[in-house]
C-alpha positions as CSV (number, residue, x, y, z in Angstrom):
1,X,20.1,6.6,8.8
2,X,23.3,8.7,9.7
3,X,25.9,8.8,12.5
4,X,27.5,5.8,14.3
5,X,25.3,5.5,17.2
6,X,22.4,5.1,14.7
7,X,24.4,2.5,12.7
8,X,25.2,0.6,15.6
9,X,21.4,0.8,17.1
10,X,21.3,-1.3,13.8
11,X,23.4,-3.3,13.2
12,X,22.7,-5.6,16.3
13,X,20.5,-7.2,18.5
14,X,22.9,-7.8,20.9
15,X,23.6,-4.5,22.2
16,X,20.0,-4.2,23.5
17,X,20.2,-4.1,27.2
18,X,23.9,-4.7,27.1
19,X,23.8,-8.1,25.6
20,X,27.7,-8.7,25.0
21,X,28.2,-9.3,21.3
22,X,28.9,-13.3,20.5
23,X,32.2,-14.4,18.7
24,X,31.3,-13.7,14.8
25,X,33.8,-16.1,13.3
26,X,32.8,-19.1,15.9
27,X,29.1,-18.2,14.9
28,X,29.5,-16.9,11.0
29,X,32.3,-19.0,9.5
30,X,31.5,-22.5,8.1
31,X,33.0,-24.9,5.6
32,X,31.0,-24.9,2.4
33,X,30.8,-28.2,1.2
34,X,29.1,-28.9,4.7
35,X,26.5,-25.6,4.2
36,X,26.1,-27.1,1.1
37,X,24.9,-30.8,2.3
38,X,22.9,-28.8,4.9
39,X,20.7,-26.9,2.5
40,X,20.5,-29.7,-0.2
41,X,19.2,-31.7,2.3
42,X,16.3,-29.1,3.5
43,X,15.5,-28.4,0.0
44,X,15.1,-32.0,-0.5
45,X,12.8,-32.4,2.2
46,X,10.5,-29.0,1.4
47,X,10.1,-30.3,-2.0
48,X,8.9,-33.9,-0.7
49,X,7.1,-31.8,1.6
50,X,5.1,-30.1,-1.3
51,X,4.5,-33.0,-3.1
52,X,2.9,-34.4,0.1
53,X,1.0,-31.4,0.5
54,X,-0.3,-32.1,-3.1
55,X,-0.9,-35.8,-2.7
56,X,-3.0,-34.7,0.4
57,X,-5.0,-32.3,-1.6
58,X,-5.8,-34.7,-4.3
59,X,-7.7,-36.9,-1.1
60,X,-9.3,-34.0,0.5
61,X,-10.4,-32.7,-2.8
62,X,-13.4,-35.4,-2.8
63,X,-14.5,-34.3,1.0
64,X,-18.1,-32.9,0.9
65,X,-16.7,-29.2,2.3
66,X,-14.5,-29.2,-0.9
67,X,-17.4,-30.0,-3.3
68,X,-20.0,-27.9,-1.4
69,X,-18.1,-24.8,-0.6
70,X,-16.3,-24.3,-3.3
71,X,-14.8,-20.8,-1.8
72,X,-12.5,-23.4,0.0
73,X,-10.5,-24.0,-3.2
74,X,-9.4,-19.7,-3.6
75,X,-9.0,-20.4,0.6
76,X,-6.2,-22.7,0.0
77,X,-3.5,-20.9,-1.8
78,X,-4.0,-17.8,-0.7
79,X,-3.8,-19.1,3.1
80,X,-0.7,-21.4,2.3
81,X,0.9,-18.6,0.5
82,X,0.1,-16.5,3.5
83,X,1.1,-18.6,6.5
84,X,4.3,-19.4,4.7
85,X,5.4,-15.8,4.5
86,X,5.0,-16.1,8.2
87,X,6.5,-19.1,9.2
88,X,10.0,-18.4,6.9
89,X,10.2,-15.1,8.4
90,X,10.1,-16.3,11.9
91,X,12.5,-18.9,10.9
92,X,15.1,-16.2,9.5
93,X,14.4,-14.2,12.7
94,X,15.0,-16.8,15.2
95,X,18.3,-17.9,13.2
96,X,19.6,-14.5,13.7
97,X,19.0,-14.6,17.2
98,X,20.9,-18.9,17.0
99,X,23.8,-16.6,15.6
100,X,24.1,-13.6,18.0
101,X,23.9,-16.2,21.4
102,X,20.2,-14.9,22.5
103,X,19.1,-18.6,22.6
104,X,21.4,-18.8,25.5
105,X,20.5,-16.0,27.3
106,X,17.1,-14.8,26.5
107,X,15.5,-18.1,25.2
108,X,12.2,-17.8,26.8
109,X,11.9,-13.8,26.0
110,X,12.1,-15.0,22.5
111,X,10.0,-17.8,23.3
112,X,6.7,-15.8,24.4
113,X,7.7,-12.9,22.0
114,X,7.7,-14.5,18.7
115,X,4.9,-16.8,19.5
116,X,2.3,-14.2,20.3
117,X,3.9,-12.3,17.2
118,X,2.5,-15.0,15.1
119,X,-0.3,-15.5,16.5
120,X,-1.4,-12.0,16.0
121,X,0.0,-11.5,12.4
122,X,-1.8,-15.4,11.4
123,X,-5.1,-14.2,13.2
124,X,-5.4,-11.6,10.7
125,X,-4.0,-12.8,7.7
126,X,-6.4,-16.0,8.2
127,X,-9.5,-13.3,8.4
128,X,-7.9,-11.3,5.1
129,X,-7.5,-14.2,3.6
130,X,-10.9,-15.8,3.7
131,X,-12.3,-12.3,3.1
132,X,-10.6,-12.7,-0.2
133,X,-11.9,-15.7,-0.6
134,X,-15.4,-14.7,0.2
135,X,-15.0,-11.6,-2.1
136,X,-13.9,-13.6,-4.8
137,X,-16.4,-16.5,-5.0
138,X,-19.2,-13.5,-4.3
139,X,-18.2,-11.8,-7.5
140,X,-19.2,-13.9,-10.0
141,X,-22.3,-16.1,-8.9
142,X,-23.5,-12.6,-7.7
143,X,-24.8,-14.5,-4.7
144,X,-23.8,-14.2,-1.1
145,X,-24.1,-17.1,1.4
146,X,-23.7,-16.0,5.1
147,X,-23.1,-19.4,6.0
148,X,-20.4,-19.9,3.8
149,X,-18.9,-16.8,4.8
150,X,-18.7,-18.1,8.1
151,X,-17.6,-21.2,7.2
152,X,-14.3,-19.4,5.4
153,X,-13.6,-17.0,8.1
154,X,-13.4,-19.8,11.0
155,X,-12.4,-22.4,9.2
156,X,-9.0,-19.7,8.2
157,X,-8.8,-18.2,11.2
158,X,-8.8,-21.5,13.4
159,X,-6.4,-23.0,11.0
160,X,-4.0,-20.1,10.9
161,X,-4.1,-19.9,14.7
162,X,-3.9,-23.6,15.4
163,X,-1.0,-23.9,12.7
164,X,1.0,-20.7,14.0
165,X,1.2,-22.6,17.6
166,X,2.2,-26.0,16.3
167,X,4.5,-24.6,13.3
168,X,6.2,-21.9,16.3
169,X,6.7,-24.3,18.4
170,X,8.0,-26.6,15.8
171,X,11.0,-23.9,14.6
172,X,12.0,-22.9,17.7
173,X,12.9,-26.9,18.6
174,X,14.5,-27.1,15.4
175,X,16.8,-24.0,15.8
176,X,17.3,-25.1,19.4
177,X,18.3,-28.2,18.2
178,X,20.5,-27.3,14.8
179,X,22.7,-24.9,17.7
180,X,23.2,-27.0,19.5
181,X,24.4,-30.2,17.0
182,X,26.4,-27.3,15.0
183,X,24.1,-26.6,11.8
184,X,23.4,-23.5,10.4
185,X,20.1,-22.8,11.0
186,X,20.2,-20.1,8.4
187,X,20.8,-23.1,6.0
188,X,17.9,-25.3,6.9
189,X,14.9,-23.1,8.7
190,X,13.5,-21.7,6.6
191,X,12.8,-25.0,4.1
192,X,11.7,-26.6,7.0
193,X,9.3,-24.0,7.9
194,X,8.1,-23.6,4.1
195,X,7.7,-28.1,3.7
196,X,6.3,-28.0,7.1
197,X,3.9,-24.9,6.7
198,X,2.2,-26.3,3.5
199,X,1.3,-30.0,4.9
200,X,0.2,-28.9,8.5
201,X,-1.9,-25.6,7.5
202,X,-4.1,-27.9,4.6
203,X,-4.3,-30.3,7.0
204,X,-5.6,-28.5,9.3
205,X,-8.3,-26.4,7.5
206,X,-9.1,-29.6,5.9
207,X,-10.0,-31.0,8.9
208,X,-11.2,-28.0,10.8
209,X,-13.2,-26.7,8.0
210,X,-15.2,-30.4,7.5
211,X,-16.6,-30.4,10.9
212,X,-17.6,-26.8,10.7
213,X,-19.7,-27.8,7.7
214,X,-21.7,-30.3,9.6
215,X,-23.2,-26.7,10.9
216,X,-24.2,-25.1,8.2
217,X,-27.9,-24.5,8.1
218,X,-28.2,-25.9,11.5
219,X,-26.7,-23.3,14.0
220,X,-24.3,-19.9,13.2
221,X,-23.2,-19.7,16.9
222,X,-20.2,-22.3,16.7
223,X,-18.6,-20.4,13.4
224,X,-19.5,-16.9,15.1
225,X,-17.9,-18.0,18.7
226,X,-14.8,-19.1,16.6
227,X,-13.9,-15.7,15.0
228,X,-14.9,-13.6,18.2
229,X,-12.4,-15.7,19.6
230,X,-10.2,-15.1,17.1
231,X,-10.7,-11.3,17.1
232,X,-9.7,-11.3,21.1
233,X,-6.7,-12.7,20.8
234,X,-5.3,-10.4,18.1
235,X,-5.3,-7.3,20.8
236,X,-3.6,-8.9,24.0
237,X,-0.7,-11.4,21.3
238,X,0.0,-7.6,19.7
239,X,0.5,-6.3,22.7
240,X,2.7,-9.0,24.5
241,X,4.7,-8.6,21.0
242,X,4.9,-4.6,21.2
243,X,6.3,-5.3,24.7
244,X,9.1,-7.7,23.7
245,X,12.4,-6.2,22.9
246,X,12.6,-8.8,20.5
247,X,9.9,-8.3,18.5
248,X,8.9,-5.1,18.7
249,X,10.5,-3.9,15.3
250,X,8.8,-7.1,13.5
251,X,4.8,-6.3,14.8
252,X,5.8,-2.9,13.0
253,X,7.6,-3.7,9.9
254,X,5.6,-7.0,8.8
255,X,2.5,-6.4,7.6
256,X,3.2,-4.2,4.3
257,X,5.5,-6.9,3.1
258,X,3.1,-10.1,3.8
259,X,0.3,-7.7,1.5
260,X,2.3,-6.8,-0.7
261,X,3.7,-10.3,-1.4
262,X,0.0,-11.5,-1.7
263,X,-0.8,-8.7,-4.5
264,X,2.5,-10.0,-6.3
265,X,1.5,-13.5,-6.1
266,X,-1.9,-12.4,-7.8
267,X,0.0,-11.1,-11.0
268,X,1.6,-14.6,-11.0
269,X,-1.5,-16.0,-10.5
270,X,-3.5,-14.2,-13.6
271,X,0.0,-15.3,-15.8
272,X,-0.8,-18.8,-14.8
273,X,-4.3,-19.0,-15.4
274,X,-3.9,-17.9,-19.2
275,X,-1.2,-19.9,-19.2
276,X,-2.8,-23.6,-18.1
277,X,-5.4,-22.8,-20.4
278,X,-2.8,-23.3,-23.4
279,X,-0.2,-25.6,-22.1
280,X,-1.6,-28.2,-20.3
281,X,1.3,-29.8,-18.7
282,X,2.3,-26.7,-17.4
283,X,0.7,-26.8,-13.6
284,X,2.9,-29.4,-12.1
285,X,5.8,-27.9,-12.9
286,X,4.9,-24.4,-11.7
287,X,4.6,-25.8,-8.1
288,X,8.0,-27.1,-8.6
289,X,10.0,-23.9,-10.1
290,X,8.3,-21.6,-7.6
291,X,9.2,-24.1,-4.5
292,X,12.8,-24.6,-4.7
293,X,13.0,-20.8,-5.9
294,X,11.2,-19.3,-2.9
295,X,13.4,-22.0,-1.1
296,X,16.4,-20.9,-2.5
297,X,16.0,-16.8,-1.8
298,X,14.7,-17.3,1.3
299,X,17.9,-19.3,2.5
300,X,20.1,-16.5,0.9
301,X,18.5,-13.4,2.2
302,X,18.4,-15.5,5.8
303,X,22.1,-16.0,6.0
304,X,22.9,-12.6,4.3
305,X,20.5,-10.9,6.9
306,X,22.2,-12.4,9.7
307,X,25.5,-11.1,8.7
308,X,24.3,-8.4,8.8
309,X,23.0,-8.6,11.9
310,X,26.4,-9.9,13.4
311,X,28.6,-6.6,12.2
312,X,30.4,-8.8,8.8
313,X,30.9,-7.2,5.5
314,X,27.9,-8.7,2.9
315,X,30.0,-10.5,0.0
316,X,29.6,-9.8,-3.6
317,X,26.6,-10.8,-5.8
318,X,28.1,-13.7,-6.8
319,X,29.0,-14.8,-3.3
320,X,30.2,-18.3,-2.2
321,X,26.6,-18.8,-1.1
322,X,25.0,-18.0,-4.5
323,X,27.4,-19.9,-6.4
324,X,26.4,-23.1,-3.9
325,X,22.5,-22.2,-4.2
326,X,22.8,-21.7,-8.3
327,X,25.0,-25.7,-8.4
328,X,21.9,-27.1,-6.4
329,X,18.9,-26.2,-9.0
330,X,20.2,-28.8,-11.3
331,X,20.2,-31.7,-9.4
332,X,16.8,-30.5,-7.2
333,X,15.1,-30.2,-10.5
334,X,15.9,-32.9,-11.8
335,X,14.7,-35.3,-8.5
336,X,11.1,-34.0,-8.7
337,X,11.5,-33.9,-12.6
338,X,11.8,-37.6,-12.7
339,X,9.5,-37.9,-9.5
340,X,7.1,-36.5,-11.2
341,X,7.4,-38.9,-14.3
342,X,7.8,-41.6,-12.0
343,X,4.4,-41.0,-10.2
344,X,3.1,-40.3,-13.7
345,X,1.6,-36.6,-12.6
346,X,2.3,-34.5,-15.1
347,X,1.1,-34.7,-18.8
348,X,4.7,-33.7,-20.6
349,X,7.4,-36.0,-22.0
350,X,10.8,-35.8,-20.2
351,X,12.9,-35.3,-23.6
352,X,16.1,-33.7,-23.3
353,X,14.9,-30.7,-24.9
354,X,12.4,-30.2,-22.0
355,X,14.9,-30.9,-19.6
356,X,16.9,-28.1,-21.1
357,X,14.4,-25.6,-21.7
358,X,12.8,-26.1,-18.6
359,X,16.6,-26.0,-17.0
360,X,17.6,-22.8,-18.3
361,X,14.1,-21.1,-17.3
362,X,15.1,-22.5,-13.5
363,X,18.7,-21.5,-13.7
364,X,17.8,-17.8,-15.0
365,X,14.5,-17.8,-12.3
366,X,17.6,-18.4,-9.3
367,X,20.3,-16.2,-10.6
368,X,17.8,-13.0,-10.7
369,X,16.1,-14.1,-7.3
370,X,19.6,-14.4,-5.8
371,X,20.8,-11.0,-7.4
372,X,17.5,-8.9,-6.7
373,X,17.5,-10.4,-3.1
374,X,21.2,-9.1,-2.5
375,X,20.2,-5.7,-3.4
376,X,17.1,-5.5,-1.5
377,X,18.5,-7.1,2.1
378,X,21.4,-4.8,1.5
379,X,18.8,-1.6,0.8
380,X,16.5,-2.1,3.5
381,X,19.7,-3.0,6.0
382,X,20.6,0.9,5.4
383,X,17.2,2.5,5.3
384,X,17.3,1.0,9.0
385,X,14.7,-2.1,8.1
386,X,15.1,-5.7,9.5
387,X,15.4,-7.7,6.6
388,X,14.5,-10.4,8.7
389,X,11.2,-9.1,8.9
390,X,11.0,-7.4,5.7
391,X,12.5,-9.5,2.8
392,X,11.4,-13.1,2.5
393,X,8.1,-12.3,1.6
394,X,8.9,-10.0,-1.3
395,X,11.6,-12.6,-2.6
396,X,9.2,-15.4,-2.6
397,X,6.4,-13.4,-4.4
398,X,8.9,-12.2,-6.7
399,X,9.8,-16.0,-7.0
400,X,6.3,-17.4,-7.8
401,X,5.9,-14.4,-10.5
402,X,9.4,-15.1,-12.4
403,X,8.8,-19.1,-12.5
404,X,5.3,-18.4,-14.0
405,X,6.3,-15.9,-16.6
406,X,9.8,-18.0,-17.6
407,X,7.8,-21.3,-17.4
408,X,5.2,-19.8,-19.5
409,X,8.3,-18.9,-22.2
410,X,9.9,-22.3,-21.9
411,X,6.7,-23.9,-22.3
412,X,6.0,-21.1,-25.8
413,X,9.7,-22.5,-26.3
414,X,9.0,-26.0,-26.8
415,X,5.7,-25.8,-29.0
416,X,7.2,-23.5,-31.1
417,X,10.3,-26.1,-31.6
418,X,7.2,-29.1,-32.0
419,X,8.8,-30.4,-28.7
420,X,4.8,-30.7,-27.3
421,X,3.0,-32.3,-24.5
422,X,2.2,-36.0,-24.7
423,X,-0.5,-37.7,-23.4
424,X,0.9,-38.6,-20.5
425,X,-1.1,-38.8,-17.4
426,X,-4.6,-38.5,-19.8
């Protein structure tokens, strides 16, 4: 974009409708030890959050919908990964809005806006997401089940729905909240969102999609009511959206990203299949690298986005942010490194060699997250893009793709050296 009206059009919210522009350095400025306490803490809490999340799919594993439908197993990740994308990128909206005073004066606007914006974007992603699912158990048996199919498509699209509501409603307390007590919200929404999203949406289609398989082969009408349900909402939540100052730009800049990021993720996905195959001690740690990365990026591009948003200067690269983001992965690493050997879940000896191969491939994975996502907020910010809207989704793809390949060469690393799995956990 061009010219200084189009700039400015851009560069806030808070000129809409002649919304006076907040005080930046009351809003912006913070002391860094404190943003630092304030994001250690969230990270903390989204990884304990994902190792919940695990502990409650190792229960739900043995329900009779999981060993029946097997279709519910490709559901899971690709709905989680899904509905995360969503729920971090209303987080980094709504603390752009914390920043620029629109809780203050336009709280129930945003309210109504980004709620039905969520529930629009989760009603589909739930049904593209199944569909996947569907498509991708199909393929191989070469066998298609109809009542499976429903199953999948209700079972998501309830779930996405139902979680969307309760996750919305969720954020928007906590941002309230976080304003109010003085926290950044840029510093701990968007782990929040990501430990919260994980728990609550497996929960969910745990639940949801076990008493929908008490149906099958008895009745299509409750599965087919679901989705027709489904499929009327998405109209009259995209139009409230399209109507709502607020989130106007988001309904028409978030779906190629939320795709997109799910193709990425795929790559990342094929790299850790061949990889488990070979190193078995691999998969626990995966979870772990690609959490407190996506974690990480996210936070950043939040808090670059929003100042942005509030007319500052972006710093450097190597910004006072990234330098306290890159002196967190050591000591967040190593927690759920030695929770995991605590809780005895992984099958790979905690030597000081692993600790610092598997350091440097965590260290490496955050300084090129934190350095691509400068570039890209910064890039979409001119071509007149919301990064808001735009950015987490890429950045957390891109940080699911990077931990699998650089795990997969610490991992090469340590064989090569003899440094090999043990048997723990056998």
């Amino acid at each position: 974009m061009s010219g200084r009206a189009d700039e400015m059009e851009l560069t806030t919210y808070s000129r809409m409708n002649g919304d006076k522009p907040p005080d930046i350095k009351e809003n912006v400025k913070e002391n860094s030890w404190v943003a630092g306490v304030q994001m250690f803490v969230s990270f903390l809490l989204a990884g304990f959050g994902m190792v919940a999340a695990s502990l409650l799919l190792d229960v739900v594993q043995h329900w009779d919908v999981f060993s029946k439908v097997s279709e519910v197993y490709i559901l899971v990740p690709a709905l989680l990964g899904l509905k995360g994308n969503l729920e971090m990128t209303l987080a980094s909206r709504l603390s752009t809005h914390a920043h620029l005073g629109h809780l203050e004066t336009s709280l129930g606007s945003l309210v109504v806006g980004n709620l039905c914006l969520i529930q629009c974007q989760a009603v589909l992603v739930g049904f593209l997401a199944a569909m996947a699912a569907v498509a991708m158990g199909w393929i191989p048996e070469g066998e298609f089940d109809i009542h499976h199919a429903l199953l999948l498509c209700a079972s998501s699209v309830l779930t996405a729905s139902s979680a969307s509501l309760v996750l919305g409603l969720i954020m928007i307390g906590v941002i309230v909240i976080s304003k109010r007590i003085n926290i950044n919200p840029d510093n701990i929404a968007t782990p929040i969102a990501a430990s919260l999203g994980d728990l609550t949406t497996l929960a969910l289609l745990s639940f949801v999609a076990s008493l929908l398989y008490k149906s099958i082969g008895t009745s299509v009408v409750l599965p087919s009511i679901i989705i027709i349900m489904g499929a009327s909402i998405v109209p009259v939540c995209g139009y409230v959206a399209w109507k709502n100052k607020f989130t106007q730009q988001a309904l028409d800049e978030g779906w190629v990203p939320v795709v997109s990021a799910m193709v990425i993720s795929s790559i990342g996905g094929l790299i850790l299949d061949h990889t488990v195959s070979v190193y078995k001690g691999i998969a626990v740690y995966q979870l772990v690298i690609n959490g407190i990365g996506g974690n990480m990026v996210a936070v950043h591009a939040s808090r670059l986005s929003t100042t942005l948003h509030t007319g500052q200067k972006e710093d450097s690269v190597i910004s006072s942010t990234t330098k306290l983001l890159l002196l967190m992965v050591v000591p967040g690493q190593l927690i759920f490194i030695y929770t995991i050997e605590y809780l005895r879940a992984g099958h790979t000896s905690t030597t000081l060699i692993f600790i610092f191969i598997y350091m440097s491939a965590a260290l490496l994975q955050v300084f090129l997250l934190l350095a691509i996502s400068h570039y890209m907020v910064v890039w979409m910010w001119k071509l007149g893009m919301d990064p808001d809207n735009s950015a987490i989704p890429y950045l957390t793809a891109l940080g699911d793709l990077l931990g699998t390949a650089l795990l997969g060469i610490a991992f090469s690393i340590l064989y090569a050296i003899g440094d090999k799995d043990s048997d723990l956990g056998d």
